[in-house]
BAKE-750830 format. One line per 8 residues: number of its first residue (from 1); their letters; for each residue x, z, y of C-alpha. Coordinates in Angstrom, 3 decimals. Layout:
N
NUM = a = X Z Y ~ ...
//
This chain:
403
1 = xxxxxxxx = -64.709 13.957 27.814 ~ -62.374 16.704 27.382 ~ -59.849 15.082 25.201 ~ -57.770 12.620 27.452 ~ -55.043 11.249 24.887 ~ -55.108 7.660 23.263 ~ -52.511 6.727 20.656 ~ -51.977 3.216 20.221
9 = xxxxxxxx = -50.456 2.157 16.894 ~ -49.460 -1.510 16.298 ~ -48.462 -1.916 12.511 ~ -46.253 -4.383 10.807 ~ -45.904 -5.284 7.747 ~ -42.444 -2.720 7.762 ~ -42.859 -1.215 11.224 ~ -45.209 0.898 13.166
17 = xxxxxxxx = -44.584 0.632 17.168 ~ -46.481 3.372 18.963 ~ -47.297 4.926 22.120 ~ -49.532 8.286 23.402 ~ -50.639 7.880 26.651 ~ -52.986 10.445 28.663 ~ -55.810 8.148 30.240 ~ -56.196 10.590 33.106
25 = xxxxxxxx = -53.275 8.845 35.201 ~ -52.551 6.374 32.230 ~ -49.364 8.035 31.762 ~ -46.886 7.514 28.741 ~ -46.223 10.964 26.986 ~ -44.567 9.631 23.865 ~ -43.096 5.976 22.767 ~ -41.377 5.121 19.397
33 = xxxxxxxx = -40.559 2.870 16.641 ~ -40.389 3.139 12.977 ~ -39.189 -0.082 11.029 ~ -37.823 -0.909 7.709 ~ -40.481 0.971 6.038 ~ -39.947 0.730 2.269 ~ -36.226 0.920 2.782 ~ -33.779 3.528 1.778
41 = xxxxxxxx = -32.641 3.096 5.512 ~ -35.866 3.510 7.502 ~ -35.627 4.174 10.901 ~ -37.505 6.188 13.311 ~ -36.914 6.249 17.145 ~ -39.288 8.659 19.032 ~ -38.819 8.983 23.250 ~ -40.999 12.133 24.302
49 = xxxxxxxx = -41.413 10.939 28.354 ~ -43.308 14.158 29.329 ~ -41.365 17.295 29.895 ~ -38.155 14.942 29.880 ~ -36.757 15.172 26.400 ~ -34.615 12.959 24.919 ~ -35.110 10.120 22.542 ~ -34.235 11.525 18.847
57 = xxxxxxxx = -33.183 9.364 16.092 ~ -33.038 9.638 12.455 ~ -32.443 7.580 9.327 ~ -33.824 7.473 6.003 ~ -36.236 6.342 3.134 ~ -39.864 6.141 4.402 ~ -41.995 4.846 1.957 ~ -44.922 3.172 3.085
65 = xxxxxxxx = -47.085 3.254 6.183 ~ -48.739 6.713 4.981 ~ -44.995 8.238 5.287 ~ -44.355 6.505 7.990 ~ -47.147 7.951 10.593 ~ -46.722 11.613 9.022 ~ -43.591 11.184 10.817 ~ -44.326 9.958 13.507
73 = xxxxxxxx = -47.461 12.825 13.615 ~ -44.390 15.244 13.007 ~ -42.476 14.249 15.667 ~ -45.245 14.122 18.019 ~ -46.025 18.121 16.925 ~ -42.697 18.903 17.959 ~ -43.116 18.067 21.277 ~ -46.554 19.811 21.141
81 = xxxxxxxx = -48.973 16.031 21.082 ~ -48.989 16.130 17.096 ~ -52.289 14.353 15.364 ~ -54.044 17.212 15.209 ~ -54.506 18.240 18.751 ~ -57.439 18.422 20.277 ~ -56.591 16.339 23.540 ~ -56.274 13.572 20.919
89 = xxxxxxxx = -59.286 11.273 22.016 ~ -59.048 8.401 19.970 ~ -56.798 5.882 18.141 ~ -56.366 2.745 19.477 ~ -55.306 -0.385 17.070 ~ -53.654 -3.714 17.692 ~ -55.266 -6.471 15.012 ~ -53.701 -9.695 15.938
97 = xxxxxxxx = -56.946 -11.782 14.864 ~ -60.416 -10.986 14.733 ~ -61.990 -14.161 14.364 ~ -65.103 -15.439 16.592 ~ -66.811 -11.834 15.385 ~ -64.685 -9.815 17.452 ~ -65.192 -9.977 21.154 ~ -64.172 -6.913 21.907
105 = xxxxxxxx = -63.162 -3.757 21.263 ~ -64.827 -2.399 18.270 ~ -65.264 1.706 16.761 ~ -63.668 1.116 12.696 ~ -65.352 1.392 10.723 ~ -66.287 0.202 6.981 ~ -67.832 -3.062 7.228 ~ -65.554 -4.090 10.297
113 = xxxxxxxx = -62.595 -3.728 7.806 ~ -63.862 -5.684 5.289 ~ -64.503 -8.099 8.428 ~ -60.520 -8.283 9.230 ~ -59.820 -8.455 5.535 ~ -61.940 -11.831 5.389 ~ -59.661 -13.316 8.595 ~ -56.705 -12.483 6.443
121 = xxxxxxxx = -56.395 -16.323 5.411 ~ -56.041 -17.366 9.017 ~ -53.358 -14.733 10.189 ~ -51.726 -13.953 6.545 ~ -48.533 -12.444 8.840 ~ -50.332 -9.726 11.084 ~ -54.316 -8.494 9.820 ~ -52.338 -6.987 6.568
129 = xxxxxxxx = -49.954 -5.071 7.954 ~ -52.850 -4.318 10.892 ~ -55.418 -2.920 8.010 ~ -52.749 -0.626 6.345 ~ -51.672 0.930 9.806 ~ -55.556 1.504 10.565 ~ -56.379 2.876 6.327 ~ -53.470 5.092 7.063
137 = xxxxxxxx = -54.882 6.535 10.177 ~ -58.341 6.869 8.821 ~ -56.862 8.871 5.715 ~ -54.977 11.313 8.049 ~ -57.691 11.595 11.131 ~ -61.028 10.731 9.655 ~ -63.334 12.523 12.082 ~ -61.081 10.633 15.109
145 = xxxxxxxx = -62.731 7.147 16.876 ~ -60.460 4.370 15.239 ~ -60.292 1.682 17.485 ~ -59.722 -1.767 16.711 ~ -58.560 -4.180 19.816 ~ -58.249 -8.014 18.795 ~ -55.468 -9.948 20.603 ~ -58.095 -13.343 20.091
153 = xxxxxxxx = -61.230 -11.187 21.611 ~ -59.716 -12.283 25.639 ~ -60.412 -15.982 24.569 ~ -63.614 -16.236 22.695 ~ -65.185 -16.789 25.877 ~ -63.287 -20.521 25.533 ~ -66.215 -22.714 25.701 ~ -66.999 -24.897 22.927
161 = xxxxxxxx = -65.345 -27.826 24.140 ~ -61.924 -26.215 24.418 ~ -61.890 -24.080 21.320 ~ -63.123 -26.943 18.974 ~ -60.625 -29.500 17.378 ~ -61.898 -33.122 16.991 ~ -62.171 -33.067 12.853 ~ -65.116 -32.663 10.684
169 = xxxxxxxx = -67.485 -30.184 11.905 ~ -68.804 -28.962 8.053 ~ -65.197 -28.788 7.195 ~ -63.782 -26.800 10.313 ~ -66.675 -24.542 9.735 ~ -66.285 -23.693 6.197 ~ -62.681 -22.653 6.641 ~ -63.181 -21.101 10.186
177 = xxxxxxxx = -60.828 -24.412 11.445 ~ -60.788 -23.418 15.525 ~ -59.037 -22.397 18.601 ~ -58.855 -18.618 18.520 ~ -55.440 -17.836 20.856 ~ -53.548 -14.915 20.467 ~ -51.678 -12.283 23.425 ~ -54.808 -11.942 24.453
185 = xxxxxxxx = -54.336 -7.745 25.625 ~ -51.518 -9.162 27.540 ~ -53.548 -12.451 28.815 ~ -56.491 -9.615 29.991 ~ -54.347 -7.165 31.420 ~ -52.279 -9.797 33.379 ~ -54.536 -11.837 35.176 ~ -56.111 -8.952 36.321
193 = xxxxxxxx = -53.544 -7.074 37.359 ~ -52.830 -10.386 39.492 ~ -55.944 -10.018 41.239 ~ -54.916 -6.118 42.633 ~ -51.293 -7.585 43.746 ~ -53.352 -10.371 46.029 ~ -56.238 -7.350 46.501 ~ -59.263 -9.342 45.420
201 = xxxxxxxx = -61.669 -9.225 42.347 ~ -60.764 -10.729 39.317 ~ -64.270 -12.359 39.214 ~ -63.065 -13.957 42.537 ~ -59.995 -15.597 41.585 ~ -58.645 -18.454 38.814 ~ -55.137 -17.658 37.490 ~ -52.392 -19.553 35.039
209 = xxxxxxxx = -50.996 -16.876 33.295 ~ -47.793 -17.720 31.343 ~ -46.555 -14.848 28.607 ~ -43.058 -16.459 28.345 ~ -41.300 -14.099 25.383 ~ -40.200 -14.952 22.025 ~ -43.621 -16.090 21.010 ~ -44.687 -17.829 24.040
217 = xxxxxxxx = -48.553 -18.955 25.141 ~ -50.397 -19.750 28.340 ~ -53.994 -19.197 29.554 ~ -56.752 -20.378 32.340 ~ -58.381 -17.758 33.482 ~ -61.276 -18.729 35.640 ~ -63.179 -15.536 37.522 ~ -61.346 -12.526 35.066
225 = xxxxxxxx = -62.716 -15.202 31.568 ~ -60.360 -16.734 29.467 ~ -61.661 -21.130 29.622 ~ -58.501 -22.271 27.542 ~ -55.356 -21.471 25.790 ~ -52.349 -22.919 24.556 ~ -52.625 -20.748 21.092 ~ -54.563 -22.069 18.350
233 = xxxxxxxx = -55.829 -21.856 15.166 ~ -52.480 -20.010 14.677 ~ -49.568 -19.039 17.592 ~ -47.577 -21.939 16.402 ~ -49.922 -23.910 18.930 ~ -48.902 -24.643 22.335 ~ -45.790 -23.844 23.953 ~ -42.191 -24.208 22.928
241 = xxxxxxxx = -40.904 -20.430 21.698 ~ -37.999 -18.850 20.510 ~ -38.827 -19.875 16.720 ~ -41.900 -21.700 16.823 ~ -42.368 -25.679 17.610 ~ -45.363 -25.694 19.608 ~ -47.548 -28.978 20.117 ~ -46.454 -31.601 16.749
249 = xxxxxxxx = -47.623 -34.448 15.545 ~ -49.190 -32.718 13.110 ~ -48.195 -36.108 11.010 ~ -44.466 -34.809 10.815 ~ -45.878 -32.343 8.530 ~ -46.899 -35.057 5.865 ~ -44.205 -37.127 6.738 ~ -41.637 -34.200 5.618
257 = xxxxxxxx = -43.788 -33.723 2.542 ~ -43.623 -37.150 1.768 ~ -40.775 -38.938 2.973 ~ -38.918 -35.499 3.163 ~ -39.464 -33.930 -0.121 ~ -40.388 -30.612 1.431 ~ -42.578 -28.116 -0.332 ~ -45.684 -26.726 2.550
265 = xxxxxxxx = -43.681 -23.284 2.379 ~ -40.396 -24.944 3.199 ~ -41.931 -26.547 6.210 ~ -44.035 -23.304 7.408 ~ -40.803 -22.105 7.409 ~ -38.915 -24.766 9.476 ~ -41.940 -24.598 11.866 ~ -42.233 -21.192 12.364
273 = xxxxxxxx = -39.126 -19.329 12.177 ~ -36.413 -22.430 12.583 ~ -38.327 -24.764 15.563 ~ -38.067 -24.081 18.979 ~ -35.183 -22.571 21.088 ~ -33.640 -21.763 17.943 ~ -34.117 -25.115 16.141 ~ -32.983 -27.339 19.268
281 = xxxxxxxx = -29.847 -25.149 20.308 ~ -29.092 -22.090 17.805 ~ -30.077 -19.804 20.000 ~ -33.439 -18.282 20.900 ~ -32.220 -15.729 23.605 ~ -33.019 -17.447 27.107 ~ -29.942 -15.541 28.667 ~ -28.129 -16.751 26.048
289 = xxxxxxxx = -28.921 -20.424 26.350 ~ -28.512 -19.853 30.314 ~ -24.843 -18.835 29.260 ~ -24.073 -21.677 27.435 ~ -25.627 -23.896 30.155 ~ -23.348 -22.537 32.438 ~ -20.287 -23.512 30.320 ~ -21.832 -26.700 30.388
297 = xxxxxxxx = -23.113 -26.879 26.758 ~ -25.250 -30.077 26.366 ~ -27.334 -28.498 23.495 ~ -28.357 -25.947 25.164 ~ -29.608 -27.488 28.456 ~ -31.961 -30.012 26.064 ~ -33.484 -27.234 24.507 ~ -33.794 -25.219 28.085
305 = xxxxxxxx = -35.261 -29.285 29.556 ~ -37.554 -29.643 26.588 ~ -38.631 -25.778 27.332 ~ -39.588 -26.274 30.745 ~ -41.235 -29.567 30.188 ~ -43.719 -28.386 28.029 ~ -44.113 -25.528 30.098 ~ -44.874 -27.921 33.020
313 = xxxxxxxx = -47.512 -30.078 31.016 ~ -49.758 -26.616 30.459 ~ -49.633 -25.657 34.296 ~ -50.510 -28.953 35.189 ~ -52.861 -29.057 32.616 ~ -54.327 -25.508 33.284 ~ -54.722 -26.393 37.466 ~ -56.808 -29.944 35.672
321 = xxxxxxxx = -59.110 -27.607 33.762 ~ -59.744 -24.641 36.979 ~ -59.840 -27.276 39.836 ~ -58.578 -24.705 41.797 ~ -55.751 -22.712 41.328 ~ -55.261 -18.984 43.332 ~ -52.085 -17.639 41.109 ~ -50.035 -18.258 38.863
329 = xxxxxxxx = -48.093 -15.306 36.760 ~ -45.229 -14.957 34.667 ~ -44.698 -12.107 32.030 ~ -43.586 -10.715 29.197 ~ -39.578 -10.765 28.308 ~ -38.652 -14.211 29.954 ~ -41.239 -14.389 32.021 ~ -40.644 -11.334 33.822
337 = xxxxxxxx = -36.349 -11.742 33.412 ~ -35.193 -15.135 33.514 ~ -35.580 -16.232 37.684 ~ -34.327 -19.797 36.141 ~ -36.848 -20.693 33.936 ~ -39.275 -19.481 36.814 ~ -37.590 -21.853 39.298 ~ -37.825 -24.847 36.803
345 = xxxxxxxx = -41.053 -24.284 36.104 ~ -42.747 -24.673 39.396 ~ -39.691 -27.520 40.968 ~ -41.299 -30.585 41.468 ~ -45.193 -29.210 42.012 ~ -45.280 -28.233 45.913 ~ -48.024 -30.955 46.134 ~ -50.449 -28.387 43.735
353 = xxxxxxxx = -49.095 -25.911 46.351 ~ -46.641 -24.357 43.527 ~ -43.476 -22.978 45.253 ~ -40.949 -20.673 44.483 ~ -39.207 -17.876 47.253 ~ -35.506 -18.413 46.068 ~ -34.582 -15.196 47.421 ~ -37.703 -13.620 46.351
361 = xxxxxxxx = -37.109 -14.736 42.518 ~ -33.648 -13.326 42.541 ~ -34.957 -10.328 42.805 ~ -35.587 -7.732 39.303 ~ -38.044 -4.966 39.487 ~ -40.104 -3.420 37.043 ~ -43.421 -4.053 39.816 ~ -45.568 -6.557 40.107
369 = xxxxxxxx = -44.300 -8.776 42.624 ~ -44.946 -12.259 44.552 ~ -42.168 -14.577 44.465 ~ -44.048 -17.692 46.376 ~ -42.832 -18.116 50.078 ~ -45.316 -16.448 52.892 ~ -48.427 -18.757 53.322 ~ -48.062 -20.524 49.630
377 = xxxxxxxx = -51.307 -22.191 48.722 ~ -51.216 -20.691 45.440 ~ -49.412 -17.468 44.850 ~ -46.635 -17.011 42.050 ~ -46.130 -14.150 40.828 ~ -44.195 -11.599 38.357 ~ -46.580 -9.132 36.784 ~ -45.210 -7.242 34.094
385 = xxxxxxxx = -47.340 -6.899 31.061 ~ -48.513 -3.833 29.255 ~ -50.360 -4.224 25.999 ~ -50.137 -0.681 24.773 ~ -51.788 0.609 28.060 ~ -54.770 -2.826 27.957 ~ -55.387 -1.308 24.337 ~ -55.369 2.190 25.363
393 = xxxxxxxx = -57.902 1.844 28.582 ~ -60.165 -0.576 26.340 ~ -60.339 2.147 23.854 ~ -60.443 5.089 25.787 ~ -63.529 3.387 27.854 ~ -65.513 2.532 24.705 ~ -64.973 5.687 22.680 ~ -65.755 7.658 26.673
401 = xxx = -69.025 4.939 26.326 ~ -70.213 6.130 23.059 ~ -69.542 9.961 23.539
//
């Protein structure tokens, strides 16, 4: 295939993040942001990383997503990688949830949108915003491959018996009631980028991968397949996060209804954007939280205990459900900063062969990196993660597949 260029879009419901990447050498040529859209005070932030230009700025009304990627298209042309160019291979599309349709990535076209508009009722926040970033991209390139890459598609290989909950089976059916997981690009990319830092197969290895950011989840990965998740029917599931509560009694929710007087938005709200870090302590920035720990702040060392301990259950959980454990990896913003929360994590496991290099998790690089002492049973690691690149090589290799 002559053209070589992907350009990854992930859409918002008032941003549009975006990369253009040459899948020769899966380099970056262009990274930027526009958010606010609809605002008199839009923003647009566009880096061109070939050629060495500088990142330019500007402010200003952008209307909708339509106005939004001519801009971006017109600040791609200046640096010579507009829309229009020929080298332009495909466009490559995050959709948070695709359902148990989608396993993997799929050509756009009309029936597989009015597939993501059916999942709308299960991710209300993300497959809107998703469908009017891919509409607008069909409208301006419409003889282009539109690619759609599903952040559930890495865990619908979750056997039954994982991605089931124990309620009515007629009822869970009808309204599509299951385990789907989310950050699965980053879950995929991860776990096998694992396997080349240890230089063996991902079909060869089972890894607990841990994407410790804001939204935080955790997988098993048994020979390069997804087996379980922390994530569920939505990404309130599992883990504690930044904003999110994680694992509830799901009884607290009719108990605040009832006893409470809460209305079901009030408490989606309290679980989702006042819960975790920020609902225990204030504060949902781990270095902040390390800060105030430092000072002593009693607050914030509950939250950071009640962090880690649920972060301890799923690794301890995860090694139950592989039997046998080769790696474990941290990532994403957290994951791959905050050498604390990595020592916490593992302290107390040695006997499942878990140990942390103190000297080795000190250490910040932007490679992918073992921080387990020589001769560890199980290797720890810090693999940074790289979703835009995942969804760029899974669409460059279908649309190269279909050519």
């Amino acid at each position: 295939m002559s053209a070589t260029r992907v350009l990854v879009l992930n859409s918002g419901s008032s941003s549009v993040k975006y990369q253009l990447l040459d899948m020769r050498d899966s380099s970056r040529l262009a990274v930027g942001l526009v958010e606010r859209i609809g605002e008199e005070a839009s923003r647009l932030r566009h880096t061109p990383l070939s050629g060495g230009g500088e990142t330019r700025e500007w402010t200003g009304p952008i209307a909708d997503h339509e106005a939004a990627l001519k801009a971006v298209s017109a600040e791609l042309a200046k640096d010579g990688l507009g829309l229009d160019s020929p080298e332009l291979a495909a466009i490559g599309h995050r959709v948070v949830h695709g359902g148990k349709h989608f396993t993997e990535p799929t050509v756009i076209d009309d029936a597989v949108l009015a597939e993501i508009e059916r999942l709308i009722p299960v991710a209300p926040l993300h497959n809107p915003a998703n469908l009017t970033g891919i509409r607008t991209a069909r409208q301006l390139r419409p003889d282009l491959p539109q690619v759609a890459v599903f952040d559930t598609a890495f865990h619908t290989t979750m056997p039954e018996s994982a991605a089931r909950y124990a309620i009515d089976v007629e009822t869970a059916d009808r309204h599509r009631i299951r385990r789907y997981g989310f950050h699965g690009t980053s879950h995929a990319y991860v776990s096998r980028a694992t396997a080349r830092l240890l230089g063996k197969a991902p079909e060869d290895m089972n890894v607990i991968v841990l994407h410790l950011g804001n939204g935080a989840s955790a997988s098993a990965v048994r020979g390069g397949r997804c087996v379980d998740t922390s994530m569920g029917l939505t990404p309130l599931e599992g883990l504690v996060m930044g904003t999110r509560s994680g694992d509830m009694d799901p009884a607290v929710i009719f108990h605040l209804a009832r006893v409470g007087g809460m209305s079901i938005e009030e408490i989606d709200t309290l679980l989702n954007k006042k819960s975790g870090l920020i609902g225990l302590c204030g504060d949902n920035d781990m270095r902040e939280i390390r800060r105030r720990i430092d000072e002593g702040d009693e607050r914030a060392q509950l939250a950071f205990d009640i962090y880690i301990h649920r972060l301890k259950k799923y690794i301890g959980a995860y090694y139950a459900v592989l039997g046998t454990v080769d790696a474990v990896a941290f990532t994403a913003g957290v994951g791959e900063n905050a050498a604390p929360v990595r020592e916490a994590a593992m302290a107390g496991l040695e006997q499942l062969g878990l140990l942390v290099d103190a000297e080795l998790n000190a250490v910040r690089a932007d490679e992918p990196r073992l921080i387990s002492p020589a001769g560890a049973r199980v290797a720890v690691a810090v693999v940074p993660t790289d979703e835009e690149l995942e969804i760029a090589t899974q669409t460059y290799a279908l649309v190269e597949e279909n050519a």
